[in-house]
N, C-alpha and C positions, 0 to 999 in steps of 0.2 A: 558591484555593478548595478546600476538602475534598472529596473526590469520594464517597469510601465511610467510615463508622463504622463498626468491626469493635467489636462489644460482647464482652466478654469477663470472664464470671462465674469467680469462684475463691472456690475451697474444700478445703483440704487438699490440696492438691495440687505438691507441694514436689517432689514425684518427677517429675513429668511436665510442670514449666510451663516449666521453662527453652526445651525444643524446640520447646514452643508458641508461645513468644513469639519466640523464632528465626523459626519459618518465619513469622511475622507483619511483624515490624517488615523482614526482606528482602523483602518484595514488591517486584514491577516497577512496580507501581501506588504513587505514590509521596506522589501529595497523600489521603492515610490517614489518621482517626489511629485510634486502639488505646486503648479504654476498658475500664480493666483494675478489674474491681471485686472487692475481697478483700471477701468476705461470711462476715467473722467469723473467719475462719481461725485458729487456735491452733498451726501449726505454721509453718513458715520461710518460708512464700509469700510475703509481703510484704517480705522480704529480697531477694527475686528479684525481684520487681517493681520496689525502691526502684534494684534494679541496670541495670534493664533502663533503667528511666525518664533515671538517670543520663546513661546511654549513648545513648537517643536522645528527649531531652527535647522536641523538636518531632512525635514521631509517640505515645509513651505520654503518656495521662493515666490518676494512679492515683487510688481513690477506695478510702476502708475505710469498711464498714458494719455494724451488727449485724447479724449471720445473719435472714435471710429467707426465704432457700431460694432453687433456679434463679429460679424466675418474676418473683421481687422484685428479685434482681438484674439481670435482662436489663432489667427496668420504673425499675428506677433509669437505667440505662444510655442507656435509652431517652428519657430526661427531660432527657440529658443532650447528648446524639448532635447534631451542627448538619452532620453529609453531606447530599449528595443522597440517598445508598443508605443504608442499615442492611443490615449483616451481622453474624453471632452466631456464635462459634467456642467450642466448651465446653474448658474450661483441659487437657484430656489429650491434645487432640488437635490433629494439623496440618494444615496446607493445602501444596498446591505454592505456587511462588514464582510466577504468573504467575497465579493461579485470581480474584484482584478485578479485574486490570487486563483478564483476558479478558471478564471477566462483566458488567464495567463498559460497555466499549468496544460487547458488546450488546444492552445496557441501552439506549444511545443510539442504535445502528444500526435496532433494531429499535419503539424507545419502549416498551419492554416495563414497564412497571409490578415486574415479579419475574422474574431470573432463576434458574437450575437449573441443577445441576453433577451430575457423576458421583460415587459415593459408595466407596470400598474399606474394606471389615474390615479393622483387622490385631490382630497380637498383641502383646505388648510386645517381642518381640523384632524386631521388625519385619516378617516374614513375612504376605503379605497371606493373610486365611483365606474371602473372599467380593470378590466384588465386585458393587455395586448397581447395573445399570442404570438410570436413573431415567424417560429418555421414549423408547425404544427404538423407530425404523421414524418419525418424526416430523419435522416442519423443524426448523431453528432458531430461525425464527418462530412462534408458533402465537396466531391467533383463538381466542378461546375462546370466542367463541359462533358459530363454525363447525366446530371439536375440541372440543368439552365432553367428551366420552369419557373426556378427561385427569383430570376432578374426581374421578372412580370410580377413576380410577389412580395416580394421584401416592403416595408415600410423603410423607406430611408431617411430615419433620423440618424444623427451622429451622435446620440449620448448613449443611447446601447450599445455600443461596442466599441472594441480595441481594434487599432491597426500598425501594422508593420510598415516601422515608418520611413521606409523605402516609398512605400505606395505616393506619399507626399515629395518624391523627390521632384517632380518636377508639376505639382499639384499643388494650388490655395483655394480655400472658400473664394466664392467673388463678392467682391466688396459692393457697397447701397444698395443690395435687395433683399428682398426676406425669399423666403424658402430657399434659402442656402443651401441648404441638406439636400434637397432636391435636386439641384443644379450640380455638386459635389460627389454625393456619395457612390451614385449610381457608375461615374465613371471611373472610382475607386476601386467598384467589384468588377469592371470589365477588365481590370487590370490581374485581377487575382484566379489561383487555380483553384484554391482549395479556400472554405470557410468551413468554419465550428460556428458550433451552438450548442448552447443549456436552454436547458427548459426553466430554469430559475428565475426568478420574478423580482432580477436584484435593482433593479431604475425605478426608483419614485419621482414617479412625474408629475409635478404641482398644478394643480388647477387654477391659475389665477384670475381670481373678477377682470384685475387691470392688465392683463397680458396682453401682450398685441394681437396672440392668434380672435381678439373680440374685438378689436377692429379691423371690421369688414371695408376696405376702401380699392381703386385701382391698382394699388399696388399687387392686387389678386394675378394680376399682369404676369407678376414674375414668374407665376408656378408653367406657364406656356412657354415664357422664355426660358425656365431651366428645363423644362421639358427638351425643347427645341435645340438645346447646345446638349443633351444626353444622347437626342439624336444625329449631330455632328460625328460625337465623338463613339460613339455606335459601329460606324460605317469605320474608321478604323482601327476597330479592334478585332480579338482572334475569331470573337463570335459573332461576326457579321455575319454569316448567313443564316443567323436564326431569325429571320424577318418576324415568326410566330411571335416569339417572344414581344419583338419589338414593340408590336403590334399594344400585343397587351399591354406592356408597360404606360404607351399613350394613352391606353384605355381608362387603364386606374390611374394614373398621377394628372395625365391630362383631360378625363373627363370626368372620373367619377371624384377623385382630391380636388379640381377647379370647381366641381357645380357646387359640392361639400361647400367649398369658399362662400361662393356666389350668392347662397342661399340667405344667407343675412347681409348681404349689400344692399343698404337703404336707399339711396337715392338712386331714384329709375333711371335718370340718364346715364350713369355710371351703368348699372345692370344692364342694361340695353347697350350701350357700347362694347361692354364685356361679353356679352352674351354676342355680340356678331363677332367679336374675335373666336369663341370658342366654335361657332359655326365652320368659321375661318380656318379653325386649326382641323376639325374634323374631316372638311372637304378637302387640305392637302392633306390628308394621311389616308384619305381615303378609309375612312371607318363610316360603318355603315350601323344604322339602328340598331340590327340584330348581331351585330357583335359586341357593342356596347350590352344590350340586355343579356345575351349567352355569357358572356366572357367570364368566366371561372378562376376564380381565386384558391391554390392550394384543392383542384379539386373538386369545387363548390360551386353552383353558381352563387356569384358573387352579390346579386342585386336581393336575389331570395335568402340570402343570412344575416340580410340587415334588420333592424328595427322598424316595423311595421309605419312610424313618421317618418323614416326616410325612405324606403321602400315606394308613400307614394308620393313623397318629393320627386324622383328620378322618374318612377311612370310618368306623371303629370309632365315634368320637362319634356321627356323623349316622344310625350304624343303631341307635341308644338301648343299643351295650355298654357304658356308662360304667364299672358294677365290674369288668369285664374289662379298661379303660382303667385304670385304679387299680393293678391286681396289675401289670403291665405296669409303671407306672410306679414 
């Protein structure tokens, strides 16, 4: 029996996939398999795959598609998947050799519907440049409708973690926007009762010069619209009357991940457009200054455990310097 489907979107990516699928097809966790989807690729990827596939024909399956973009191929992937878990590794990057067969193991220890791993930056040289704590000070089990505090906290990316791939029964990435994960994942944990977590640091997460997260354009848009449908889907789930939570979660995804954005958008009419939507979004949710700067992460306030550059990016914004934020930038 399959235990875990590792989905696996590609795209141009001939420089970086070989080590990808390395650390993949070595896992400890052994009844795997590896859905490797070349979405359109026009350079040697699917060289690499047909190689890979070659060499271990019982754990890759390949699939080519007409370019779709991330979302369409993780949604292919997913149409395709027959694990228990679904997991999602983006083609640059790797995992330890043990990170499915741990998550797996408490998946089942705990019946957790989704687990969480610990996430590192690195560089292409390999040098790690961050490392993401993701549930810091927490069990390894966690209730979520006795810890909701975590829905205002998580980082919701999809490559650190497993899910029970029920959650996906009537659930896709949305297709032509970016911040997927953001629009997706959050309504994934409103679904769930129980999440795991390791504190293990098994997601190597690549730094790339040419990555999209460094171009900065309106498309910064979508992080308000996947905001704005987490909060649809909010209102009907079991924990709607945590408003507290909700609150925050606006805070950090829609104010303090948009401004994060923002901050490197070149062109001022763009910035100035974006920046009255975000005004826009503040004023219906009714967040006010001093919850943005109080608002507390895990515990902490959140503005005060940043790095002293961003620290007073966010001042400067919240006390209305923006052309002074501009020259600066």
């Amino acid at each position: 029996m399959v235990k875990v489907s590792i989905i696996v979107p590609v795209y141009q990516v001939e420089k970086y996939l070989r080590k990808c699928l390395n650390s993949l097809v070595k896992q400890t966790l052994e009844e795997i398999e590896i859905l490797v989807i070349n979405d359109g690729s026009l350079d040697d990827s699917q060289l690499i795959i047909n190689e890979f596939q070659k060499q271990y024909p019982l754990k890759i399956k390949s699939f080519i598609k007409e370019n779709g973009g991330l979302s369409d191929a993780r949604n292919f992937g997913l149409d395709r998947a027959t694990a228990e878990f679904i997991g999602f590794v983006d083609s640059d990057d790797e995992v330890s050799k043990t990170m499915f067969e741990e998550m797996y193991n408490l998946a089942l220890r705990h019946q957790a519907e989704m687990v969480i791993c610990n996430i590192q930056k690195v560089y292409e040289q390999g040098n790690c440049t961050q490392k993401l704590t993701q549930i810091p000070n927490m069990p390894e089990k966690i209730n979520l409708m006795e810890n909701f505090s975590v829905f205002a906290d998580l980082s919701y990316f999809a490559c650190n973690k497993i899910f029970k791939r029920e959650l996906f029964d009537h659930k896709r990435f949305k297709k032509g926007v970016h911040f997927e994960d953001i629009q997706l994942i959050p309504q994934l944990v409103l679904n769930c009762k129980t999440i795991a977590q390791t504190q293990n640091y098994h997601y190597q997460y690549l730094e790339r010069t040419d990555s999209i997260t460094k171009t900065h354009t309106k498309k910064g848009l979508d992080i308000l619209s996947a905001v704005e449908d987490v909060n649809l889907y909010f209102h009907q789930s079991p924990y709607s009357d945590n408003t507290k939570e909700l609150k925050n979660f606006n805070i950090l995804e829609g104010v303090y991940t948009y401004l994060a954005y923002l901050a490197f958008v070149k062109e001022d009419s763009v910035f100035q457009e974006m920046n009255q939507e975000l005004k826009d979004f503040i004023a219906k949710h009714q967040i006010t200054k001093r919850e943005i700067l109080f608002y507390q992460r895990f515990g902490k306030n959140y503005i005060l455990s940043l790095p002293l550059k961003k620290k007073i990016y966010y001042f400067l914004y919240l006390a209305g310097l923006n052309q002074f934020i501009r020259k600066l930038l």
